[in-house]
NUMIDO-267525 format. One line per 8 residues: number of its first residue (from 1); their letters; for each residue x, y, z of C-alpha. Coordinates in steps of 0.05 Angstrom, whole numbers, plus 5000, padded with zeros to 4 digits. Each point is the difference from the previous one (the first is absolute). Example, Ala and Ser with C-alpha at 12.3 -4.5 7.8 and 13.67 -1.06 7.14 Angstrom:
BEGIN
1) as) 5246,4910,5156 | 5027,5069,4987
END
This chain:
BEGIN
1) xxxxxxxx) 5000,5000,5000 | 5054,5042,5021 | 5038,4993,4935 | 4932,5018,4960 | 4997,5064,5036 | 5069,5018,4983 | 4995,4980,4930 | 4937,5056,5001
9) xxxxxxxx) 5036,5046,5031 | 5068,4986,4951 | 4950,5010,4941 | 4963,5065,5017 | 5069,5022,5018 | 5027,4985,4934 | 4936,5036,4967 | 5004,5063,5042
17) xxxxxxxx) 5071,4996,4970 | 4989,4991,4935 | 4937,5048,4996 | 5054,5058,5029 | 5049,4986,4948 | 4942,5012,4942 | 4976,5058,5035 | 5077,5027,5017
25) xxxxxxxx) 5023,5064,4969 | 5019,5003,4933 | 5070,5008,5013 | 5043,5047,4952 | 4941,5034,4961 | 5020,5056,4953 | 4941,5059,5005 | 5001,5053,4950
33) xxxxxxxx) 4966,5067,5039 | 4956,5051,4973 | 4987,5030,5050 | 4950,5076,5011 | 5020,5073,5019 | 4990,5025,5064 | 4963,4964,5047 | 4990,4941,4953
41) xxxxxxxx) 5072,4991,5011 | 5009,4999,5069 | 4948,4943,4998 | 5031,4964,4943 | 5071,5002,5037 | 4971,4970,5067 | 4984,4935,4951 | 5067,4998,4966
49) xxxxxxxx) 5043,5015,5070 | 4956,4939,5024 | 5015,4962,4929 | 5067,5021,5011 | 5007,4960,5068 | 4982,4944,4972 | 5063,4990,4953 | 4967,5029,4935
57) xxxxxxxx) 5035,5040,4957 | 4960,5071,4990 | 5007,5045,4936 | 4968,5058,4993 | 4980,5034,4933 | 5000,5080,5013 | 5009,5060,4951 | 5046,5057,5014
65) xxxxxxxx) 4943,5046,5017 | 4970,4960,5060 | 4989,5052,5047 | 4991,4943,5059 | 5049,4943,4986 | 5070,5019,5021 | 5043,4953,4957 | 5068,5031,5013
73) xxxxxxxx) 4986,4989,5076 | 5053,4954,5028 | 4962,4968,5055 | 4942,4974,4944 | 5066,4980,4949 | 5014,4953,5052 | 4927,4965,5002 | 4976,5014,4926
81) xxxxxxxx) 5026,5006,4935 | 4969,5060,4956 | 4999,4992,4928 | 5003,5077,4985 | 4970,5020,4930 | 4994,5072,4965 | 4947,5043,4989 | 4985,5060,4965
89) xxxxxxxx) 4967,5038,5056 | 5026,5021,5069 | 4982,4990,5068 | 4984,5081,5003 | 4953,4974,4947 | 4966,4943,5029 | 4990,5042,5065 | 4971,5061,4957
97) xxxxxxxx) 4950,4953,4966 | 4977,4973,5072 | 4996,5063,5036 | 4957,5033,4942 | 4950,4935,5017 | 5004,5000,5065 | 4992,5082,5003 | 4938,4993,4963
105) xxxxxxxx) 4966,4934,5036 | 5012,5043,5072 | 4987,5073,4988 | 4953,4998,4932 | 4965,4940,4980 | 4939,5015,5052 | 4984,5062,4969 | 5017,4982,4928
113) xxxxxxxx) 4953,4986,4940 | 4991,4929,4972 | 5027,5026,4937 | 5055,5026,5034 | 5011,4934,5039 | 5001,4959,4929 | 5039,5058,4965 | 5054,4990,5054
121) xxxxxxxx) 4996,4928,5007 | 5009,4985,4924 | 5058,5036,4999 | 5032,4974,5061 | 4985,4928,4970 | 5037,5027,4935 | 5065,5025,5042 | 4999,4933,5033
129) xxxxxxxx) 4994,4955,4938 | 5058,5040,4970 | 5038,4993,5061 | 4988,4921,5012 | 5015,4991,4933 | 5077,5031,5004 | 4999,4961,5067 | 4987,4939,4956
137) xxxxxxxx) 5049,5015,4945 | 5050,5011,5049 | 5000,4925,5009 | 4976,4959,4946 | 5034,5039,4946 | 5058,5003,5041 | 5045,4944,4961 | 5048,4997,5065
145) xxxxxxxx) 4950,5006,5052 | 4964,4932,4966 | 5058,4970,4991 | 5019,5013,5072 | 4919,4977,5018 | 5012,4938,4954 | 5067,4972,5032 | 4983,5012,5063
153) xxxxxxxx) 4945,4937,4998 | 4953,5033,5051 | 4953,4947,5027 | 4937,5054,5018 | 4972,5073,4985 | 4972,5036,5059 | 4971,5057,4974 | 4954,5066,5031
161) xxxxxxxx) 4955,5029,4948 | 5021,5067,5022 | 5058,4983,4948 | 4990,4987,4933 | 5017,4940,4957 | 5020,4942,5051 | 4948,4961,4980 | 5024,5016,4923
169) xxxxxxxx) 5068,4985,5022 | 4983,4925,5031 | 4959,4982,4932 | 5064,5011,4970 | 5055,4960,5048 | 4943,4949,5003 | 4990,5017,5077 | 4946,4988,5050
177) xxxxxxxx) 4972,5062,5023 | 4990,5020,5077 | 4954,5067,5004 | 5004,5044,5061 | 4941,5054,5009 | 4957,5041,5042 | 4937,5006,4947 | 4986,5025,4926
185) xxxxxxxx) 4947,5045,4984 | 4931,4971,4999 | 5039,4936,5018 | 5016,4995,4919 | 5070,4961,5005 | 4975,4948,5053 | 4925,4993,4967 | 5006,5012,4932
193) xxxxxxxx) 5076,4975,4986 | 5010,4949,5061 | 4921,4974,5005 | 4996,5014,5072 | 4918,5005,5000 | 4977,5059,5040 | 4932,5001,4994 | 4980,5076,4993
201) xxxxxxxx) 4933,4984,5041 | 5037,4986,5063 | 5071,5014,4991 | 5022,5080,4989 | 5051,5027,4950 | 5058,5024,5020 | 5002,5056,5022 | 4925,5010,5023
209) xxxxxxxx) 4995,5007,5058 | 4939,4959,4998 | 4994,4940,5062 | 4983,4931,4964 | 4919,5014,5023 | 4976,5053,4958 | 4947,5040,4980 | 4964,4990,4929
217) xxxxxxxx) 5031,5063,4977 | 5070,4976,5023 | 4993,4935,4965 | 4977,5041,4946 | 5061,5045,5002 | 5041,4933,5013 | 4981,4973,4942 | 5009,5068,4949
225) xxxxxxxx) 5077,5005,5031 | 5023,4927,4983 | 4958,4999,4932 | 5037,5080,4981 | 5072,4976,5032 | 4998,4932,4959 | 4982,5041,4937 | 5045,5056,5010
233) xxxxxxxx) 5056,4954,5025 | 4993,4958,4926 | 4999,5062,4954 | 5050,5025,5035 | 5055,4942,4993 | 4975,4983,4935 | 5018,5068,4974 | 5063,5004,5037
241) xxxxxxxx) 5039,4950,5036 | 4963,4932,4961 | 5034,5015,4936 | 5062,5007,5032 | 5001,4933,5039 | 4980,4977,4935 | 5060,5029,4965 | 5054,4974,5055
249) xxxxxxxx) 4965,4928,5003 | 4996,5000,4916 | 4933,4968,5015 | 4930,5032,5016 | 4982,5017,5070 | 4978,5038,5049 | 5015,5029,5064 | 4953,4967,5040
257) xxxxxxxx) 5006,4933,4970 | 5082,5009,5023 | 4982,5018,5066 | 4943,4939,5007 | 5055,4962,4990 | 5025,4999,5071 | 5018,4950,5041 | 4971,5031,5071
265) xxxxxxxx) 4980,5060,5018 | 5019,5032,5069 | 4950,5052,5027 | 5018,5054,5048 | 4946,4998,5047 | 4968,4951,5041 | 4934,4977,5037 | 5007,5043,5050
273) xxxxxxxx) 4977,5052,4964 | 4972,4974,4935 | 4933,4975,4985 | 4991,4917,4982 | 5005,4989,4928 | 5005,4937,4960 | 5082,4995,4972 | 5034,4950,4955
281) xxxxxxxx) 5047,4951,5036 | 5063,5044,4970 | 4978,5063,5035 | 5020,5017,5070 | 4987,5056,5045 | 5074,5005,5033 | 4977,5082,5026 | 5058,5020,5066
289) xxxxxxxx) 5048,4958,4977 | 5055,5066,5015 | 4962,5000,5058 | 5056,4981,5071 | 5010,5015,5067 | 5023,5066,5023 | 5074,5013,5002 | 5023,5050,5062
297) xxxxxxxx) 5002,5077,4969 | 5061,5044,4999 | 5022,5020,5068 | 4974,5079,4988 | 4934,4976,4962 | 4992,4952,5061 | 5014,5054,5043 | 4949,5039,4964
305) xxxxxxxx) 4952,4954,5004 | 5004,4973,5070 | 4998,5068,5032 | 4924,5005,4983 | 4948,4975,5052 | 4947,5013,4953 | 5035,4953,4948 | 5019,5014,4933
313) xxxxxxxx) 4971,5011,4933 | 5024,4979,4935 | 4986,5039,4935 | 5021,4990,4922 | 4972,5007,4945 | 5041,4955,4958 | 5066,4991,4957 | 4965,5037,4944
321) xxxxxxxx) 4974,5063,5033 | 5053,5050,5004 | 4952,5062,4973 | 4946,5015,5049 | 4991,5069,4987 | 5009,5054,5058 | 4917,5000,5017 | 5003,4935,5008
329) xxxxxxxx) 5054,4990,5044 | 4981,5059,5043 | 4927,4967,5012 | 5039,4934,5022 | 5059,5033,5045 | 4946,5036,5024 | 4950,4943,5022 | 5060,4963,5036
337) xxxxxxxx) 5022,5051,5043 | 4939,5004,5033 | 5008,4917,5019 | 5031,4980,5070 | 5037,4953,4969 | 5078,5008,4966 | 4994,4991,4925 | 5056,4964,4954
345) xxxxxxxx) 4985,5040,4930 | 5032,4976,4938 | 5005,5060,4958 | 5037,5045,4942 | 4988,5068,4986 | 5003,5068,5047 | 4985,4993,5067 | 4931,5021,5013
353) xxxxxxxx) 4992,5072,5045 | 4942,4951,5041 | 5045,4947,5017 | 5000,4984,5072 | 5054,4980,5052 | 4972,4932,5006 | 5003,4983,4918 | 5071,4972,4983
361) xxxxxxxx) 5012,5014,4913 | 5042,4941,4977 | 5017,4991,4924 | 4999,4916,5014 | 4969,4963,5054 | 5003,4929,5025 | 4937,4996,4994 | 4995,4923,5011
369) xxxxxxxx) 5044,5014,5067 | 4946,5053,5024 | 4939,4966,4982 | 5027,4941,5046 | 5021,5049,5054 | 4957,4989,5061 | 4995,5075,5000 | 4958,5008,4943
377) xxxxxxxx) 4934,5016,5006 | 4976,5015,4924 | 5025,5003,4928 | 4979,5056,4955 | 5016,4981,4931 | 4974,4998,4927 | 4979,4927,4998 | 5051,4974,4949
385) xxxxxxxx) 5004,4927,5014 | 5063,4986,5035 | 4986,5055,5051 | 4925,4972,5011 | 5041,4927,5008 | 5050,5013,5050 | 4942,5048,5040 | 4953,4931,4996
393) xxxxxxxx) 5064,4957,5028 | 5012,5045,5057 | 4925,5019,5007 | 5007,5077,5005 | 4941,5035,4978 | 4992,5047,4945 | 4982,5058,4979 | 5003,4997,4921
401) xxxxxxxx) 5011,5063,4956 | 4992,4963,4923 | 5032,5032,4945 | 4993,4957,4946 | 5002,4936,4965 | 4976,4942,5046 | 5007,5036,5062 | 4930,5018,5007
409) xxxxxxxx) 4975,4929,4989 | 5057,4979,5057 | 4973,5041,5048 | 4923,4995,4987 | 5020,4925,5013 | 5034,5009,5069 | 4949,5050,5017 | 4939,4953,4995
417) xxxxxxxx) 5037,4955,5043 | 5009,5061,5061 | 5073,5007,4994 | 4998,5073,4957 | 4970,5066,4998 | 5003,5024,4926 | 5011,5081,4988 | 5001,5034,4935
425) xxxxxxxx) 5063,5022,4980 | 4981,5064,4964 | 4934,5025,5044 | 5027,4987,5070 | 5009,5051,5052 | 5049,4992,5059 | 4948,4991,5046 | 4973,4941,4963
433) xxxxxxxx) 5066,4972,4994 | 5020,5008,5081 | 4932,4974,5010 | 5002,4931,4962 | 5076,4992,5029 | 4965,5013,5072 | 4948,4946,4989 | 5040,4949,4964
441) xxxxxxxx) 5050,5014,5068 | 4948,4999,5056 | 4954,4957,4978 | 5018,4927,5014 | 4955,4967,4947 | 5045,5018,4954 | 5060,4967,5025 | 4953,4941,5010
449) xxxxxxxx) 4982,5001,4933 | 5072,5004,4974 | 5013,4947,5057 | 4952,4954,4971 | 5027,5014,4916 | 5071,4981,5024 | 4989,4936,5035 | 4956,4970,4931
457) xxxxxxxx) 5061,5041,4963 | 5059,4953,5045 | 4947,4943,5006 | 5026,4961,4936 | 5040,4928,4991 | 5064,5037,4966 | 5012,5069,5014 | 4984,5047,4938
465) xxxxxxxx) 5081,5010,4989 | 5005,4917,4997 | 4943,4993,4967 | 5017,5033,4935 | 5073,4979,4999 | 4961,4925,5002 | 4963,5015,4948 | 5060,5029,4951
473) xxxxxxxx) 5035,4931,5013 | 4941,4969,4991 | 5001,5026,4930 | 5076,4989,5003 | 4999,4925,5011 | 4934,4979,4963 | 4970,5057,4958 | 4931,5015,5003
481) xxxxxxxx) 4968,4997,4941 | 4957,4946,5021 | 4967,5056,5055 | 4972,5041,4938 | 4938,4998,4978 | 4974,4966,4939 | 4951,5065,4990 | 5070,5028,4958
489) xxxxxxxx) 4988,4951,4944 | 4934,5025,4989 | 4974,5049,4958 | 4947,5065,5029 | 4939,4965,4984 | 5028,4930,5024 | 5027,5031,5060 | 4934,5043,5022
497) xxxxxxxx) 4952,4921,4968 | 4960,5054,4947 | 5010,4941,4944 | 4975,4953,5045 | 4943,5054,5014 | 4997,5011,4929 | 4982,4929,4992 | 4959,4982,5051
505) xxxxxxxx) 4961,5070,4982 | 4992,4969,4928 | 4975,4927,5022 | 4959,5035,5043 | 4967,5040,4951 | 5002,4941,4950 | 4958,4958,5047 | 4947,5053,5016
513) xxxxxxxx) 4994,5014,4929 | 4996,4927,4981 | 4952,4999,5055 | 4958,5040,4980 | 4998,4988,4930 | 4970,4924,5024 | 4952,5027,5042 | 4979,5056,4947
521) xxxxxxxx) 4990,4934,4957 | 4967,4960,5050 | 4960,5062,5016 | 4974,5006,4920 | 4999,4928,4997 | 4955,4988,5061 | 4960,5063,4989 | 4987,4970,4924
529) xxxxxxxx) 4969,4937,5033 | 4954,5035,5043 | 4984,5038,4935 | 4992,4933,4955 | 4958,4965,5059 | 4951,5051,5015 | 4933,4968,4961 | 4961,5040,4929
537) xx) 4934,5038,5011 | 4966,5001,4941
END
């Protein structure tokens, strides 16, 4: 008996064994990076450090105009190698083109006309093609830079959107495809090019702030913004950017059949603050994974910061934002000098005449290192997702300021869940402002709430950091092609059934009319009977 057991034991020994050797890392991996700007690259280099410790070898493709990725920094030589490639613009440039956007989606777009709006739009869309296009020339017509690409016998392409042609560039090493992103608009890329259903009558486009129950003239809204972002998003690559992965490939395509081509999809966010919605088994919600404890702060910022019975209040308003005009910034230095608490401001420009002696000006912050500060008592902040994320891991409440892009949707999310008060960024006063920082502050609900959002947030089997390294080497070691759906290999009107529709419709009708064609027949027939049987009066 004795001997059985052991054998039993021997075997689910060897089984655990060999189970961890199939599931082991996928040692030695070569990852070709294309990574985002900004704060799409501070979440893109939390995955590769991570890749990194495991033993695989990182290169990164980046032009000479990145304003974000340092490639001549020594410390990142060390960890990464950068593929460096020209382009005809300049990082004054690329900054100019942003800051005209971003001037216009803060200060004017509220009080703008729709023609306006499209006016604008259109010809930011036309910069950007023109720009993504030398960004893509800069690589695939580069005969040394593929030549480089081609010898180098990378094993995977991890690729944010934010930067064009990585998908492009894996069609043509033959690569799987890893995509890394926060959201499209109208949920286009993952919907329309990925087939992640997101059913418009529960499920809001990004970024509506819409919560997944809505009202009839939400849904209806719901539905107009993915049916306008799918059509605008098709004319729009197929009279720029389709033709030209077209060209490069020497075979027809288009954009989003390049990008549908993905292995897996990594999501920024999580269930902690998003709404249920059906996925395909290659998507993954993998949202905080730069999210980590809270390293000690400088010795004078801790000095700072500890002197404060009142705690401490953190505010930024994002890498981006270097231009909030002198009204603006007045209004805010304003609103947190009336606060009993020290603030920790991250901010460039003149020093504000209303700034009080409790407000600190800082040009960077550790703003991971404060948020995890038991001192903190709120974050006041634009809503761009890493901020949100590391606020949600250390459950400090917010007060959100949105500015643009998803940050409204972010914060209408946390809100609903009682961890935000939302202000308007062009129509609030001070008052407002010290008000909503004094509630979020005093009242405990919505620590509670944050409380609450961080333990579902932490409350997963690998943490989000783990989880999408697993799922790279997943693609590493077996691909994942077999995770996509078969809905790719359809056409629209196989896809959506309308043949099937079409010919059920017809047999339908066919059998009604047949129908009643018989019983009009019967009907005559019968009635001519009755007719013939009736007897003669003479």
């Amino acid at each position: 008996m004795r001997s059985l057991v052991l054998s039993a034991v021997s075997a689910q020994v060897l089984f655990l064994a060999l189970a961890l050797v199939q599931v082991g890392p996928a040692l030695g991996g070569k990852v070709l990076v294309f990574p985002g700007e900004f704060s799409h690259w501070l979440n893109m280099k939390s995955l590769i450090q991570e890749l990194r410790r495991r033993d695989h070898s990182i290169s990164i493709m980046v032009p000479t105009a990145s304003p974000s990725v340092k490639y001549n920094d020594t410390e990142l030589k060390k960890d990464f190698n950068f593929i460096v490639f020209e382009v005809p613009y300049t990082v004054a440039d690329y900054k100019e083109f942003l800051e005209e956007f971003m001037h216009f989606s803060m200060y004017e777009s509220h009080k703008a006309s729709v023609w306006t709006k499209v006016r604008l739009v259109n010809s930011w869309l036309g910069r950007s093609v023109v720009m993504q296009t030398q960004n893509c020339e800069g690589m695939v017509r580069n005969a040394e830079v593929m030549a480089q690409l081609r010898a180098a016998n990378f094993d995977l392409v991890l690729w944010d959107p934010m930067t064009p042609c990585g998908d492009l560039m894996a069609r043509l090493l033959d690569l799987p495809l890893v995509i890394s992103l926060r959201f499209s608009f109208g949920g286009v890329m993952e919907r329309h090019c990925g087939h992640a259903p997101l059913p418009p009558s529960y499920v809001p486009a990004s970024p509506l702030t819409y919560s997944d129950s809505m009202t009839f003239t939400q849904r209806l809204t719901n539905v107009l913004t993915n049916l306008l972002s799918s059509a605008v998003s098709e004319v729009f690559w197929k009279l720029t950017l389709d033709n030209y992965y077209s060209d490069v490939l020497g075979q027809s395509t288009t954009v989003c059949d390049t990008m549908g081509r993905a292995d897996m999809w990594l999501i920024r966010t999580y269930w902690d603050i998003e709404t249920p919605r059906p996925l395909p088994p290659n998507f993954h919600y993998v949202g905080g994974l730069h999210c980590k404890p809270a390293n000690p702060l400088p010795e004078d910022l801790e000095e700072f910061v500890s002197s404060s019975e009142a705690g401490v209040v953190v505010v930024t308003f994002g890498s981006m934002v270097n231009n909030l005009t002198t009204e603006r910034a007045e209004v805010i230095a304003t609103a947190l000098a009336q606060i009993p608490q020290k603030v920790v401001w991250r901010y460039s420009g003149s020093t504000p005449r209303s700034l009080g002696p409790n407000t600190k000006l800082l040009h960077w912050i550790p703003q991971n290192d404060l948020l995890g500060h038991p001192r903190t008592r709120a974050f006041v902040a634009h809503g761009g997702t890493n901020g949100l994320y590391e606020a949600l891991f250390h459950a400090v409440p917010l007060v959100g300021v949105p500015l643009f892009g998803d940050q409204s949707d972010n914060l209408a999310r946390l809100s609903r869940r009682g961890g935000a008060v939302v202000l308007d960024f062009n129509t609030m006063t001070s008052q407002e402002m010290t008000s909503a920082i004094n509630e979020v502050v005093d009242n405990p609900s919505f620590r509670q709430s944050m409380l609450r959002a961080s333990a579902v947030h932490r409350d997963r089997p690998l943490p989000a950091l783990q989880e999408a390294a697993f799922w790279v080497e997943f693609v590493l070691r077996n691909g994942a092609s077999h995770l996509r759906l078969a809905s790719r290999d359809l056409g629209w009107l196989q896809y959506h059934s309308l043949d099937v529709a079409a010919f059920l419709l017809l047999v339908t009708a066919t059998a009604i009319a047949v129908t009643a064609t018989v019983a009009r027949k019967m009907l005559r027939l019968g009635l001519g009977l009755v007719r013939g049987s009736r007897p003669h009066q003479d």
